[in-house]
C-alpha positions as CSV (number, residue, x, y, z in Angstrom):
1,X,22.3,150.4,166.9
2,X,22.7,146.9,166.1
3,X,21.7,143.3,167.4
4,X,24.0,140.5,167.7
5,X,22.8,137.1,169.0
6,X,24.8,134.1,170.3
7,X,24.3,130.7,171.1
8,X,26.9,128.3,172.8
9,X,27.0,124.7,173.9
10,X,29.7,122.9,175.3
11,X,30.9,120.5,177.4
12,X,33.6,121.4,180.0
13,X,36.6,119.0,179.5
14,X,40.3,119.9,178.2
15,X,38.7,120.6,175.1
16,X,35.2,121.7,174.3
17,X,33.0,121.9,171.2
18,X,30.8,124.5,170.5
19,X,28.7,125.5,167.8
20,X,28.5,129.6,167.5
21,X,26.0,131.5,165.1
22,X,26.2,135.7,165.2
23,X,24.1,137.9,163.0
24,X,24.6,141.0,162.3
25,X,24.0,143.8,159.4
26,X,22.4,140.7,157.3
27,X,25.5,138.7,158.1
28,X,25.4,135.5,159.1
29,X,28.4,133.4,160.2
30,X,28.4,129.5,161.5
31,X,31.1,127.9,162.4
32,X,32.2,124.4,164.6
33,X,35.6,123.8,165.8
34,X,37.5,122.9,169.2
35,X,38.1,124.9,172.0
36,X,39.7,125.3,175.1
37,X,38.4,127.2,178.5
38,X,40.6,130.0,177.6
39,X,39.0,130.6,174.6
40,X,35.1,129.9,175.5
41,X,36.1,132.3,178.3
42,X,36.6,134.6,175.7
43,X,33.3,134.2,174.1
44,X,31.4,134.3,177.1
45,X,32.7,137.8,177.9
46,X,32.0,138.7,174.2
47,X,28.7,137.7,174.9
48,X,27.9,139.3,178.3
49,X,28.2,142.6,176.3
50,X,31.8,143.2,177.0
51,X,32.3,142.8,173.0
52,X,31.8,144.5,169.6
53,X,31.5,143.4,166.5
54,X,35.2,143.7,165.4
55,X,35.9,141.6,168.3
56,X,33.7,139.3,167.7
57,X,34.4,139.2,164.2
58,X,38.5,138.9,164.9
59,X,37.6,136.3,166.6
60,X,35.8,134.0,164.4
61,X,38.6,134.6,162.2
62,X,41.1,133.3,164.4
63,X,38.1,130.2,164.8
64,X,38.1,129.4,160.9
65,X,41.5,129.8,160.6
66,X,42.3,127.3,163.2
67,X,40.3,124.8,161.5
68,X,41.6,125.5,158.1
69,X,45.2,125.0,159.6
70,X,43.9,121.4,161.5
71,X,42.9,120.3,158.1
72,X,45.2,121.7,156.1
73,X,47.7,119.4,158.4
74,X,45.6,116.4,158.4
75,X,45.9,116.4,154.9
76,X,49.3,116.8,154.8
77,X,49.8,114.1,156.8
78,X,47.4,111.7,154.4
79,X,49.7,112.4,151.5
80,X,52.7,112.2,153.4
81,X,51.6,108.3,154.8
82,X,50.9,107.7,151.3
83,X,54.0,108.5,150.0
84,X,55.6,106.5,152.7
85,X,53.6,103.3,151.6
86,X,53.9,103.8,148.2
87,X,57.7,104.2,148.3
88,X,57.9,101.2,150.9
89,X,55.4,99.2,148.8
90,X,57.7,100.3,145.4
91,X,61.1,99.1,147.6
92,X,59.4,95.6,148.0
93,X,58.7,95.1,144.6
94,X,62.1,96.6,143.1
95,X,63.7,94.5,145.8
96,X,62.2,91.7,144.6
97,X,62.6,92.0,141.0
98,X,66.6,91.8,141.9
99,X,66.1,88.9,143.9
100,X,64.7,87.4,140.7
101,X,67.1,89.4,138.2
102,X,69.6,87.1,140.6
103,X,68.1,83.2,140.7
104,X,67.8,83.3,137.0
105,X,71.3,85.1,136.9
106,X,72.5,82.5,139.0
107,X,70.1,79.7,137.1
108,X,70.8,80.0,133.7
109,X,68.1,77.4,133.1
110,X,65.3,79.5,134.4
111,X,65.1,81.4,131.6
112,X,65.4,78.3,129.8
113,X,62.5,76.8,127.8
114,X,62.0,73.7,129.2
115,X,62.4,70.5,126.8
116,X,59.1,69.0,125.9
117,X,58.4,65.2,126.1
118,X,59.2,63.0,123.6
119,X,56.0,61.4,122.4
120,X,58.3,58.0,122.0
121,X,60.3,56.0,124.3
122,X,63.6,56.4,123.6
123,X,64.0,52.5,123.6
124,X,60.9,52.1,121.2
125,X,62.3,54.4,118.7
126,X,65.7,52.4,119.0
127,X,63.7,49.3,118.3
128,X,61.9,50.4,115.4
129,X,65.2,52.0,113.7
130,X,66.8,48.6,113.9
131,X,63.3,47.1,112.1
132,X,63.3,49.5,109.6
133,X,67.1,48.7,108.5
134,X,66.5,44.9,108.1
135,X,63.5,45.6,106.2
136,X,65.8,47.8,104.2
137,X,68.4,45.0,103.5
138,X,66.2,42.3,103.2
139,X,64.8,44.7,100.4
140,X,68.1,45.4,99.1
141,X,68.9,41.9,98.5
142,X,65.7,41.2,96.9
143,X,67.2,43.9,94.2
144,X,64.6,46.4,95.6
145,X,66.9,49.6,96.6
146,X,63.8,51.9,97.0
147,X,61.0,51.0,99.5
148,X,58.1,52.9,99.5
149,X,57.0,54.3,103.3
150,X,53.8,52.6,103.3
151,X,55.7,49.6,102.9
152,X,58.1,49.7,105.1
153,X,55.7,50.9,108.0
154,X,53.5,47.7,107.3
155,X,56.6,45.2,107.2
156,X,57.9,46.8,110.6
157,X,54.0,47.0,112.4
158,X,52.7,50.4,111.8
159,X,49.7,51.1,109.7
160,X,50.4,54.5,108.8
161,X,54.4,55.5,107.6
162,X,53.4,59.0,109.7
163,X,53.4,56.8,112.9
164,X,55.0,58.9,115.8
165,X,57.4,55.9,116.2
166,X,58.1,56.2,112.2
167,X,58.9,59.5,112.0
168,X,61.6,59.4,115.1
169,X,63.1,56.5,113.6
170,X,63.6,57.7,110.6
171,X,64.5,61.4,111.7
172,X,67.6,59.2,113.7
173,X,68.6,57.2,110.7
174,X,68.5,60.2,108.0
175,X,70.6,62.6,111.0
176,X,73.0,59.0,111.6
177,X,73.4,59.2,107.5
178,X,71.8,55.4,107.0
179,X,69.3,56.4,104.8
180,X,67.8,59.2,102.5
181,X,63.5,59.7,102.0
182,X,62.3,60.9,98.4
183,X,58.7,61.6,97.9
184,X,57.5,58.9,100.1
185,X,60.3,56.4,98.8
186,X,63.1,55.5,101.5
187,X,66.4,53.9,100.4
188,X,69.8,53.4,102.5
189,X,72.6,54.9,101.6
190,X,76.3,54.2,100.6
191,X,77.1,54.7,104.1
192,X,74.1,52.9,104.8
193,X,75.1,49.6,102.7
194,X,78.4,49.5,104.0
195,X,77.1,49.3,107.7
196,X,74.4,47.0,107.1
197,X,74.7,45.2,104.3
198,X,76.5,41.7,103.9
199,X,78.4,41.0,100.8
200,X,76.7,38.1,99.2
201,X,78.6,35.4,96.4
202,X,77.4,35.9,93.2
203,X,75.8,32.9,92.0
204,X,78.0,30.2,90.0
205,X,75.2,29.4,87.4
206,X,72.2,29.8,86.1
207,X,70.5,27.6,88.2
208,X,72.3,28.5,91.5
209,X,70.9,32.0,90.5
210,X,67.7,31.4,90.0
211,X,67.6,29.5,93.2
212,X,68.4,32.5,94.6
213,X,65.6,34.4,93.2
214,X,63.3,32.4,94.3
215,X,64.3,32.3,98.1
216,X,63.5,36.4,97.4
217,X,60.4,35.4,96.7
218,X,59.5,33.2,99.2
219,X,60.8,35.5,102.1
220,X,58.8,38.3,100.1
221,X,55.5,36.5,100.6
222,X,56.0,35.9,103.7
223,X,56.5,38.9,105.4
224,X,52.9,39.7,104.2
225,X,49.8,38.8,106.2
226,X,47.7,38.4,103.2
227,X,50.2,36.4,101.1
228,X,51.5,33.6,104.1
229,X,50.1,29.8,104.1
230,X,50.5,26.8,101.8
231,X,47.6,27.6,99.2
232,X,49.9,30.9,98.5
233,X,52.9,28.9,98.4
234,X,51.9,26.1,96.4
235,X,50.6,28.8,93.8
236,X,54.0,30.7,93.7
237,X,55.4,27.8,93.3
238,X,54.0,26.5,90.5
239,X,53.9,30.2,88.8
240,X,57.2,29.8,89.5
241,X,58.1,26.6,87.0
242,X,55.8,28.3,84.4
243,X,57.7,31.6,84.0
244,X,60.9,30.4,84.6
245,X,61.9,29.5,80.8
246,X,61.4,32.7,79.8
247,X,58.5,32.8,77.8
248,X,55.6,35.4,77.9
249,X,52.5,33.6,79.1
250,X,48.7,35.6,79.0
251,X,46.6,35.9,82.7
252,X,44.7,32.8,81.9
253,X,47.1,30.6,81.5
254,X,48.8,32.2,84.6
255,X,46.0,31.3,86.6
256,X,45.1,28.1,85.2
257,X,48.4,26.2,87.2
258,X,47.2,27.5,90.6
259,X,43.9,26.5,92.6
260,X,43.0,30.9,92.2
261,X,39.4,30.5,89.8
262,X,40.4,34.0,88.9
263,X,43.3,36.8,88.7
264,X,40.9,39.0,90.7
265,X,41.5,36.1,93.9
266,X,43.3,37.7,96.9
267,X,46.6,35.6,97.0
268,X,46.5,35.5,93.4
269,X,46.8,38.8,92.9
270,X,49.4,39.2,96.4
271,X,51.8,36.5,94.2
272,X,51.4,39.3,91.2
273,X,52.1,42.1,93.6
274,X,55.2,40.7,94.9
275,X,56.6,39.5,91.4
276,X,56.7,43.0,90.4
277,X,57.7,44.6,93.5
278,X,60.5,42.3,93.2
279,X,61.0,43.1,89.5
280,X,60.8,40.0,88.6
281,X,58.0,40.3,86.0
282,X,57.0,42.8,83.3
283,X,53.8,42.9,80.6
284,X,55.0,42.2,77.3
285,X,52.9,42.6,74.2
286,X,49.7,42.1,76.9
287,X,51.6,38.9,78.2
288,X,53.2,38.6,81.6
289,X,57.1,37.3,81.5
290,X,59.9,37.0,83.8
291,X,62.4,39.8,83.4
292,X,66.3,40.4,82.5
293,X,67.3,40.3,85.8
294,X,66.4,36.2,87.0
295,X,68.6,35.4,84.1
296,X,72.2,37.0,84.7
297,X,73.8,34.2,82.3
298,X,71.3,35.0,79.9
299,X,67.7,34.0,78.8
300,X,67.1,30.7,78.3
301,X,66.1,30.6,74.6
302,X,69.4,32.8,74.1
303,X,71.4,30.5,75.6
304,X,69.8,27.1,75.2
305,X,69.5,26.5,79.2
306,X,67.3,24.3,80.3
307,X,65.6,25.6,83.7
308,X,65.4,22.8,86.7
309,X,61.7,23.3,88.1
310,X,61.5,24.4,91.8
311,X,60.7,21.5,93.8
312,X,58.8,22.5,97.4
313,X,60.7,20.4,100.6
């Protein structure tokens, strides 16, 4: 003999749900799925005794099998959608990478790194470059072929010769072949003289020459801050009439024909400055004299000349 016990609840619709337990010989078997009438039909007659337990076992099969196939298929159908959007999701993306392959095919400036800004106006820079050469020539016709940057940036406004202004000016003029840079020392070239320089008549005498020289001079001074004004001037001047025979005079005595108490005095020493820069002066034996070049005809004790003193209009 053995037992077998059912249990079944359902609601009667096109499908039902039922939950089924059947024990029998210590076997135990639970199950839920979705049936229709015909099948609950077929359990209730299974249950009403008209059954055994191959029956009932068959049929619980065919139950669990039914379920595996419904999720078996509802799996299926996850991976298939998946596959669908990540193929229509892949087309987007490839499709788009075309359209951009295209517009920079067709826009050769997209792959293009874009130009940065220059830091100057174009028009500063071109008004800087044209300072720079008439500080250059004025230079040049002082005698003074090499201008040191720090110079040159203060005679054209900047305070530093790294000024961003600077530095495209005088990238232009070294690419335009005007003028060359050495360690901090800027000069214009041959190319450079030719363009910018006018050809100036040598002097017809000693005194026409050193006339000239002193014109350097007083443009020199003046296109310093520190060395402008009449106290500056007066003292050039008559520094001027001392040195001008040619003989070496010591500081003191230098000093002594200006209103300067001292050789340490501000315009004293700018006057000093802009002597040498000019190469007008050099030290000799400890003593300060005028050099070769103010006396193209010769030195006046060579020659016997008799130097005119400068006279201020």
């Amino acid at each position: 003999m053995h037992q077998s016990t059912h249990t079944f609840s359902y609601l009667e619709r096109k499908e039902f749900t039922f939950l089924e337990s059947y024990t029998t010989h210590n076997i135990f078997f639970h199950s839920t799925s979705t049936m229709t009438k015909d099948n609950i039909q077929t359990i209730i007659s299974l249950r009403d005794g008209d059954n055994d337990n191959d029956n009932v076992q068959d049929h619980l099969k065919d139950v669990v099998d039914a379920k595996q196939h419904k999720k078996d298929y509802s799996i299926k159908k996850a991976k298939s959608e998946n596959k669908e959007t990540a193929s229509v999701r892949d087309s987007g993306n490839d499709k788009k990478r075309k359209m951009d392959k295209r517009d920079n095919h067709d826009d050769p400036s997209a792959n293009t790194p874009k130009a940065k800004k220059p830091r100057v106006k174009p028009e500063k820079v071109k008004e800087v470059i044209q300072k720079i050469i008439t500080e250059l020539v004025k230079n040049y016709g002082f005698g003074l072929k090499e201008v040191p940057m720090e110079t040159l940036a203060a005679a054209v406004g900047y305070k530093h010769p790294r000024s961003d202004a600077i530095l495209a000016a005088m990238k232009q003029l070294k690419a335009d072949g005007v003028v060359i840079k050495k360690a901090e020392v800027c000069q214009l070239t041959e190319q450079g003289i030719e363009e910018h320089v006018e050809e100036v008549e040598p002097a017809e005498n000693a005194a026409a020459a050193m006339e000239q020289f002193w014109k350097h001079l007083e443009m020199k001074l003046a296109s310093n801050e520190k060395s402008k004004g009449d106290k500056v001037l007066e003292a050039a001047t008559n520094i001027w009439n001392l040195l001008k025979d040619g003989k070496a005079r010591d500081m003191d005595e230098i000093v002594g024909v200006t209103s300067y108490g001292m050789a340490r005095s501000t315009g004293f020493g700018e006057i000093m400055k802009a002597l040498r820069d000019l190469g007008f002066v050099h030290k000799q034996n400890g003593k300060v004299a005028f050099t070769d070049k103010l006396f193209p005809f010769g030195r006046p004790e060579e020659v016997g000349v008799v130097q005119l003193p400068v006279v201020r209009d």
